[in-house]
C-alpha positions in Angstrom: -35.0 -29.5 -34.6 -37.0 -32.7 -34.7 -39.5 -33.3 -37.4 -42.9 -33.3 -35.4 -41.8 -30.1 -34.6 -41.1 -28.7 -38.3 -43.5 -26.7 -40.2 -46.2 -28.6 -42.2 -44.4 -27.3 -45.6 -41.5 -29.1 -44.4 -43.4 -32.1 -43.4 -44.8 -32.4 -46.5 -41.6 -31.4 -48.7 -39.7 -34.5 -47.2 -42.7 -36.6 -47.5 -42.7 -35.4 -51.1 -38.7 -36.4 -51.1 -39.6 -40.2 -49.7 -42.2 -40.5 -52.3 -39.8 -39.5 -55.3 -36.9 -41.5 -54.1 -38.9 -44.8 -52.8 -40.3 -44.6 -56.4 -37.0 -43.9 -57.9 -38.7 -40.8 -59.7 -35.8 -39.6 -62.1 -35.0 -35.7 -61.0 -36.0 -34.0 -64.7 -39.5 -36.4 -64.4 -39.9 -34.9 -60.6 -39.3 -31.4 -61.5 -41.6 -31.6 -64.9 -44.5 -33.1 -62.5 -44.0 -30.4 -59.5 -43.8 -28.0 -62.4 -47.6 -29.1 -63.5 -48.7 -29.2 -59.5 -47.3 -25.5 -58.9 -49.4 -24.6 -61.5 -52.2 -25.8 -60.8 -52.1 -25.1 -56.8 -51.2 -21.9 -58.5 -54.5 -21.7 -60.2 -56.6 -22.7 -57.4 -55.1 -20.2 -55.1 -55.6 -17.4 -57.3 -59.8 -18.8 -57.5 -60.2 -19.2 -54.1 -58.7 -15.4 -53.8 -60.9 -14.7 -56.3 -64.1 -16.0 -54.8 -63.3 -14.5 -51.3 -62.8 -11.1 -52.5 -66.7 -11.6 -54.1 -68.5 -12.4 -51.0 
């Protein structure tokens, strides 16, 4: 399967893995941050639902 024919999660998730490893991100300071963004996506998902359902 080439890449321009992957999902867009899977796009991003090894754009995500470039990042980290370009930057030499140490794994336990990676997995804190995506820790913090999952929440917070997390957060905003629920608000959007939130504000749909009140239309």
């Amino acid at each position: 399967m080439s890449l321009e024919n992957a999902a867009p999660e899977i796009k991003l998730a090894i754009d995500l893995i470039m990042l980290l490893e370009d930057n030499q991100i140490e794994p336990q300071v990676a997995l804190a941050a995506l820790e913090i963004v999952r929440r917070d996506l997390q957060k905003k998902a629920r608000e959007e639902n939130h504000a749909e359902e009140t239309k």
